[in-house]
N, C-alpha and C positions, 0 to 999 in steps of 0.2 A: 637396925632394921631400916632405919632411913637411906642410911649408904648402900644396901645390898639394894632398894628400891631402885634408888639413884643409880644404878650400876644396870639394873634390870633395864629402865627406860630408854637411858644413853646402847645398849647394846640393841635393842628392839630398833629404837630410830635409826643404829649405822645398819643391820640387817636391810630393812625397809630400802635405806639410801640405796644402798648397792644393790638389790633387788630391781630397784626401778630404774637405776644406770643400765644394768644387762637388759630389761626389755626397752631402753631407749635404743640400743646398741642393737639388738635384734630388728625391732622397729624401722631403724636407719638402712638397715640392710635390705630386709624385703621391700621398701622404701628405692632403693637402686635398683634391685633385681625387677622388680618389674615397671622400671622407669619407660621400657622399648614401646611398652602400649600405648605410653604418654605420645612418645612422638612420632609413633603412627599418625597417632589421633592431635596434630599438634594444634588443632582449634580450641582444643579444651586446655592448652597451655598460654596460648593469645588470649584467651578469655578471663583467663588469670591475672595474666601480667596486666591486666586493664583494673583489677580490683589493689593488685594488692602495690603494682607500681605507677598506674597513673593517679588511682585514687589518694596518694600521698604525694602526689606533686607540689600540692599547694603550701602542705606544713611544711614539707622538708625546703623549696625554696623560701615561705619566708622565713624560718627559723636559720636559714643558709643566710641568709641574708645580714640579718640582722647580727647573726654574730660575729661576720663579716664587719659590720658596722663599727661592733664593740673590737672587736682585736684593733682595729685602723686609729680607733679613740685612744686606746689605752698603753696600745704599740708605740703611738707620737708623742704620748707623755711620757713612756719612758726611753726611748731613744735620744729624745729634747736633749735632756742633762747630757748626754755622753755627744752631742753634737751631731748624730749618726742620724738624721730624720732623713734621708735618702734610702736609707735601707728597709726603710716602711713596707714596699713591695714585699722583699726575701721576708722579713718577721709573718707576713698574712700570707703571704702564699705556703711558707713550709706549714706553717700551723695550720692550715686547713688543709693541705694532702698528707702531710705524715699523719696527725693525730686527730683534729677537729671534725674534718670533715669525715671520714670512715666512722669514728666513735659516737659522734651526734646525730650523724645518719642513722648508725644501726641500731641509737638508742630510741629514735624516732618510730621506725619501722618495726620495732619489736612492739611499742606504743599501740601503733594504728592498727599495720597491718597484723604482727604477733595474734596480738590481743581478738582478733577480728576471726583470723583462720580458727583457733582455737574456739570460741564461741561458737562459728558456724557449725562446725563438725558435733562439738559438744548435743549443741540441738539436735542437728542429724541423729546421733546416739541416742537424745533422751526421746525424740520421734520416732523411733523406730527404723526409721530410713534406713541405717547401715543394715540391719538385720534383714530390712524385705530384699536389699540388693543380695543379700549371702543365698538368699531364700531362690531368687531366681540365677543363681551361680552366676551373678555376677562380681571379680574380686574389690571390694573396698579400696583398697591399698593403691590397686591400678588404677580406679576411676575416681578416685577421690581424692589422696594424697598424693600420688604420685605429681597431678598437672600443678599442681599447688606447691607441693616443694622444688619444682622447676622452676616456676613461674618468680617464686622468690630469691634463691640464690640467680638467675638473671637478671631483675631489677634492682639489689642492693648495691650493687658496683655502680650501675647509671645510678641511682639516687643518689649515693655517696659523691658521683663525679657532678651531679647537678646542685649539691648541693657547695661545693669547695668552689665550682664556678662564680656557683652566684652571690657566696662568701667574697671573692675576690673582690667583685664588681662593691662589692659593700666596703671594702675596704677603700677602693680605689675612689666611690662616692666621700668618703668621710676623711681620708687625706689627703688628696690630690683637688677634691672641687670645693670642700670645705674650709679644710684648713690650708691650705695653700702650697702641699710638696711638691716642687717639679715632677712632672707626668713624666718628661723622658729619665728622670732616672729611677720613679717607678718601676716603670716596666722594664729595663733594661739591664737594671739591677736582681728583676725578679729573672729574668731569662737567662740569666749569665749563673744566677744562683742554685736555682730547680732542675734534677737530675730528673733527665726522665726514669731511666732502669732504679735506683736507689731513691728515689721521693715519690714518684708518680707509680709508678709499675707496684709498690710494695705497697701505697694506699690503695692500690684493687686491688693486692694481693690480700689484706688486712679486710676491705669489706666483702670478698667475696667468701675468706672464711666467717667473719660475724652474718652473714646470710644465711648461708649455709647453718650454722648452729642455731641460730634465733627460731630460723623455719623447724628446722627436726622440734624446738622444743615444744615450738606452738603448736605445731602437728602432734605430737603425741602425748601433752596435753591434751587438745581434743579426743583424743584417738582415747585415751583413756580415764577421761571423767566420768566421773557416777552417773548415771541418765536421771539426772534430777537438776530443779533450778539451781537449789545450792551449791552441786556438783560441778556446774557449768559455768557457775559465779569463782569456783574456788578455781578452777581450774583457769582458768582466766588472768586471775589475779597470780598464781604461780608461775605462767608465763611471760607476764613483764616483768614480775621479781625475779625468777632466774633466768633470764636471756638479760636482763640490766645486768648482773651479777659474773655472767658467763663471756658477757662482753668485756666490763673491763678486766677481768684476770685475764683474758685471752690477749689484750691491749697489749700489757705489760710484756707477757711473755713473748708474743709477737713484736715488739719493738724493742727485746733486748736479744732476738736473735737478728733480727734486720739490721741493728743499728750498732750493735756488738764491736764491730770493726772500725767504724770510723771513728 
């Protein structure tokens, strides 16, 4: 009896799972399909990008920063022993465009902003709001999600590039002015080393799809939480646990097709 339960619940929860993949997948779609209102209207996409990409400037530079800071510390101690302390640039700069910066970005912005858009909407829902816009035939999707799921896959690319920038500069404080590595072969090492199409082009290739995913999940989170506190609490917390989740398996998969060849 136990295992026939056991078997009842596990097949209940993968129904459920893929129940709720298909209307993320539906969601995403009228999501596009009516994205053209957006940019009719594209002050309601500027208005966006001021919430969900300016309003994160601050975490995602200093957390850019600082780990900028740590890679530059921890790069020098181990470079030390192999005599290599010139390569300090190439070590900080690959690690915050291949991997660092796109991943700690978009695990930032799933953080603030995720978490934020998901809440907002949720409310809208548990207030009534989306129903009185259905009420006055006005469509949801168009005027609510759509400028919001613009708004974010456009700012994750710049946050992810502001954030590797000012990683850099954090490196280049903590081993070049602190610990004492020659500046020109800092930079000169980093320049000779950093592919734009193969390092750079493929980290906003990398944040522009973790955008992209993070946004649909917080959106339709919102979009389908229970109009209740609780609901808007759960729903909340299911979009940083699965866009955290979403992100690093997409990480993997995405940097063993990009990097497959070399």
């Amino acid at each position: 009896m136990p295992f026939t339960h056991t078997l009842q619940v596990i097949g209940h929860r993968t129904i459920d799972a893929v129940w709720r993949i298909g209307l993320a997948t539906r969601f995403f779609a009228l999501t596009l399909m009516y994205s053209g209102t957006s940019f009719r209207r594209f002050h309601l996409i500027i208005k966006e990008l001021f919430s969900t990409g300016v309003m994160s400037l601050i975490i995602i530079i200093v957390a850019g920063l600082f780990v900028g800071m740590v890679l530059g510390l921890q790069g020098y101690e181990t470079l030390q022993r192999y005599g290599s302390e010139s390569a300090l640039g190439v070590m900080v700069a690959l690690g915050l465009v291949r991997e660092l910066g796109p991943v700690v970005a978009a695990l930032l912005f799933a953080s603030r902003a995720g978490s934020a858009m998901t809440a907002e909407i949720g409310l809208m829902k548990a207030t009534e709001q989306i129903s009185a816009m259905e009420m006055m035939a006005v469509n949801p999707i168009a005027r609510i999600v759509a400028p919001r799921f613009w708004a974010g896959v456009i700012s994750m690319p710049l946050l992810a590039a502001m954030f590797s920038a000012v990683g850099v500069f954090g490196g280049y404080f903590v081993g070049v002015i602190q610990i004492g590595v020659d500046e020109g072969s800092f930079w000169s090492q980093m320049q000779a080393a950093v592919d734009f199409r193969e390092d750079i082009l493929n980290g906003v290739l990398k944040s522009f799809v973790f955008g992209t995913v993070v946004t649909v999940i917080a959106l339709f989170e919102g979009f389908d939480a229970p109009p209740t506190a609780e609901g808007v609490s759960g729903a909340t917390t299911r979009t940083v646990v699965t866009s955290s989740l979403a992100i690093l398996m997409l990480d993997f998969v995405l940097t063993a097709i990009m990097f497959r060849g070399n």
